[in-house]
Structure formats: C-alpha cells, structure tokens
C-alpha positions as CSV (number, residue, x, y, z in Angstrom):
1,X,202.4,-7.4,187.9
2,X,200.2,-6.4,190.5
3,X,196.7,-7.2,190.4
4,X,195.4,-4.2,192.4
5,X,192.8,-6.2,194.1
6,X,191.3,-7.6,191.6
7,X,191.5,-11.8,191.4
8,X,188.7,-12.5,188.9
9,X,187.7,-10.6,185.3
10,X,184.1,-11.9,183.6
11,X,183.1,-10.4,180.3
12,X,180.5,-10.5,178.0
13,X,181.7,-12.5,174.9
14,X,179.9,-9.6,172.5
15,X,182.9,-8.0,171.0
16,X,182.7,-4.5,172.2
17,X,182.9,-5.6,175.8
18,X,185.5,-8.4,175.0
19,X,187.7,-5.4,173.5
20,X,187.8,-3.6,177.3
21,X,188.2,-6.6,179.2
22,X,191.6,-7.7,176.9
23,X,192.8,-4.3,177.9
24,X,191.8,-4.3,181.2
25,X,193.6,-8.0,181.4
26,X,196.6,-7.0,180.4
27,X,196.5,-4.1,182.5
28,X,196.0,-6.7,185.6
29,X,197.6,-10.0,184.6
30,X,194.2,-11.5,184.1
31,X,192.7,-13.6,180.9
32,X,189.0,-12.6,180.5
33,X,186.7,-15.4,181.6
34,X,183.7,-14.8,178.8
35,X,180.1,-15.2,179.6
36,X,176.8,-14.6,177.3
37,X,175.2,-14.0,180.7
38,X,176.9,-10.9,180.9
39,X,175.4,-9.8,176.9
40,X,172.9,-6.9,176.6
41,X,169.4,-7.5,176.6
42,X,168.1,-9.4,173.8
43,X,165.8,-7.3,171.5
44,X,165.0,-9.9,169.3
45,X,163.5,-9.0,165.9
46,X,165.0,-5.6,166.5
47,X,168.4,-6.9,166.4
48,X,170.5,-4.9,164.0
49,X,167.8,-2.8,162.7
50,X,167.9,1.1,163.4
51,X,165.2,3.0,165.5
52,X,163.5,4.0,162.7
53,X,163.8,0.5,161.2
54,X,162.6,-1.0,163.8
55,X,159.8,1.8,164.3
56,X,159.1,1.3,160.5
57,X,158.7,-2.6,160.2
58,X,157.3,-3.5,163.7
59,X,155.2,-0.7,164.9
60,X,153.6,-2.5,167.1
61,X,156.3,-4.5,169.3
62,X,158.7,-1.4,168.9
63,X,155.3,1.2,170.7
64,X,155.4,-1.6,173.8
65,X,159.3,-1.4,174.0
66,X,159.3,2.6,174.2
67,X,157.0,1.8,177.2
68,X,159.9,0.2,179.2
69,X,157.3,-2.2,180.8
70,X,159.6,-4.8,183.0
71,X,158.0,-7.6,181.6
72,X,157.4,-7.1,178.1
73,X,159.5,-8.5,175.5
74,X,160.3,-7.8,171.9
75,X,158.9,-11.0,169.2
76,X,162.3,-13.4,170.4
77,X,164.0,-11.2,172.7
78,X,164.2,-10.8,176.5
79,X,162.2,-8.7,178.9
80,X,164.0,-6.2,181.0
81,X,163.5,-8.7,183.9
82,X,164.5,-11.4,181.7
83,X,167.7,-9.9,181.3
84,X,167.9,-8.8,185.3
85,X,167.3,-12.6,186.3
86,X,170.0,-13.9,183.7
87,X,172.9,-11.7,185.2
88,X,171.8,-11.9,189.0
89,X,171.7,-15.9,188.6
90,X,175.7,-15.3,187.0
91,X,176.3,-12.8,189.4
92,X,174.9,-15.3,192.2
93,X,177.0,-18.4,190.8
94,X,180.1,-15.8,190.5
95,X,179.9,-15.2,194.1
96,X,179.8,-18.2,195.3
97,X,182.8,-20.1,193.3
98,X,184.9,-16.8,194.2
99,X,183.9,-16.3,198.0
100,X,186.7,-13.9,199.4
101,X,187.8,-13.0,196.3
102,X,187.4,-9.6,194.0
103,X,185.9,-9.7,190.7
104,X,185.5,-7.2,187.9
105,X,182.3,-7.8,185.6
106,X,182.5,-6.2,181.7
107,X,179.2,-6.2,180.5
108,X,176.8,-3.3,178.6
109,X,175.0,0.1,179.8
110,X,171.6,-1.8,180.5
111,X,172.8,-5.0,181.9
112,X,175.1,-3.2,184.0
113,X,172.0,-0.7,185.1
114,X,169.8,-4.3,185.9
115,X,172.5,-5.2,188.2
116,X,173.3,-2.5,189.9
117,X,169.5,-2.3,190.5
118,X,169.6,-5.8,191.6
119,X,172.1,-5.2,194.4
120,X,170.2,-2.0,195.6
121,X,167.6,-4.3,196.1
122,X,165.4,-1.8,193.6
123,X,162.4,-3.8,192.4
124,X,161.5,-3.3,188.7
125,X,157.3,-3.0,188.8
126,X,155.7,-1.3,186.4
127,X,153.7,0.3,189.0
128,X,156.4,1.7,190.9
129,X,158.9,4.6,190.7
130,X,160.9,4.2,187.8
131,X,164.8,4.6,189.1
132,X,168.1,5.2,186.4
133,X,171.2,4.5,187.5
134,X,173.7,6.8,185.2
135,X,175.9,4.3,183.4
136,X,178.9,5.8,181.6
137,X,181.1,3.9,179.4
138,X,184.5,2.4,181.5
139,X,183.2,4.1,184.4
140,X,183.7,1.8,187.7
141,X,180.5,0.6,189.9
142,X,181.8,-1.0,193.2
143,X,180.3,-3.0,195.8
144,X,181.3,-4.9,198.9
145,X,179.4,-7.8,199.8
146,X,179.3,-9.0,203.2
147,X,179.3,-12.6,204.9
148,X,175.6,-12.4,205.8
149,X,174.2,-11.1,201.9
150,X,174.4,-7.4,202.8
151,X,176.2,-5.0,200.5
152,X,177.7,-1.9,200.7
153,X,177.9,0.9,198.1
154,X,181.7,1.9,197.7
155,X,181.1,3.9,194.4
156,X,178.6,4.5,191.8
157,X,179.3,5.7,187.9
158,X,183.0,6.9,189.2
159,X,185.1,8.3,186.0
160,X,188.1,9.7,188.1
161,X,190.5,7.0,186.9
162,X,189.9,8.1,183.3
163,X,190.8,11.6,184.1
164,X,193.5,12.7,181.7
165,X,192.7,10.0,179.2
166,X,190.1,12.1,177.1
C-alpha cells in the first residue's frame, strides 16, 4: 500500500486520538507510535469535572484559567507554556531521529494550536496580542521544514480531504 508521503505516525496515547491514528494507520500501512507528549494540556484538579463543576468547587483556580494567562496553571496541571514546551521538545526529538523523512502528529485541539504557534515562531506573553489558530477536528496542518531550521507554511486548518465524508 502506498504510504502517500507519509513515513512516520506519532499519537497521543489518550484514547480519542489513538482511535484516529489506528484508522489513519491502516489507511497508510503505518502502526501508531504513542506518546503522552502529544496529550492535551493537563488541567489538573479539573480533570473530569464539568465547567460548572469545576466553576462550582474551585472558584478560584477555575477564574485564573478563564484568564488564559500563558503561565498559570491549574492546582496539578500544566500551564499553557507547560504544555507548548512538552510537545516542541517531542516535536524537536521527532525531527531529529526522522531527518528527511515525513511525519504525521495525532494529538488534541490545544496541543495542536501550541504547536502550530510554536512553528510560527508566535510567542505566548501575556502582554502581547493574543493569536487563535482555528483547529478543526481531522483537519490537516502542514509544514515543511528546511535544512537550516526555517519552515514553510503548506496549509493551515485544510478540511478538503474530508469533503464528501459528512
């Protein structure tokens, strides 16, 4: 079967992203390689609690995670930079022991957003311009990364190859 350019498949281990990469493995004659690098943020003592929940029981430490402040963290969780360092150092180490090669990262809406943002070379600062990147579920980010560290932009949020499948 024909790989279509792709030689490498991370995913997160959290089941919902597992689920996509098997099918996306079959599809391409590739086994998943899992990573908790590639998991969501960690929100800590929020973990399986509902908005309210969370707004109800930890007033506090839910008010400072509405704020989106890059550095603040929930009571056991991870910052939004946190998170950002964890999958640029994978990404980084990804890189480097598949120079040459394509690979296809199945992670989550924000830790997908934190690395996208980390490529653009967009700082997060709680002083500067806040930035979204709109992250759809399947849809395909791609990048190019060249010799010397540059990258280049090849698509962003694309959806076409689900046409027809909704």
């Amino acid at each position: 079967m024909q790989r279509r350019g792709v030689d490498v498949l991370y995913s997160s281990d959290l089941p919902r992203a597992l689920q996509t990469a098997e099918l996306i493995g079959r599809e391409l004659a590739l086994a998943p390689q899992l990573s908790p690098a590639l998991r969501e943020r960690s929100v800590g003592i929020f973990t399986g609690l509902s908005f309210d929940e969370a707004r109800e029981q930890y007033p506090e430490a839910y008010g400072v995670l509405l704020r989106r402040e890059p550095d603040a963290a929930p009571p056991e969780g991870e910052s939004y930079l946190d998170c950002q360092a964890r999958v640029a150092e994978f990404l980084g180490h990804a890189l480097t022991e598949h120079a040459g090669q394509r690979i296809l990262l199945v992670s989550h809406h924000l830790t997908l957003h934190l690395v996208v943002m980390h490529i653009l070379g967009m700082p997060l600062t709680a002083a500067g311009p806040k930035v979204y990147v709109q992250i759809h579920n399947c849809a395909l980010h791609r990048f190019e990364r060249y010799d010397d560290g540059n990258w280049q932009l090849l698509a962003l949020n694309d959806t076409t190859h689900l046409t027809g499948l909704l």
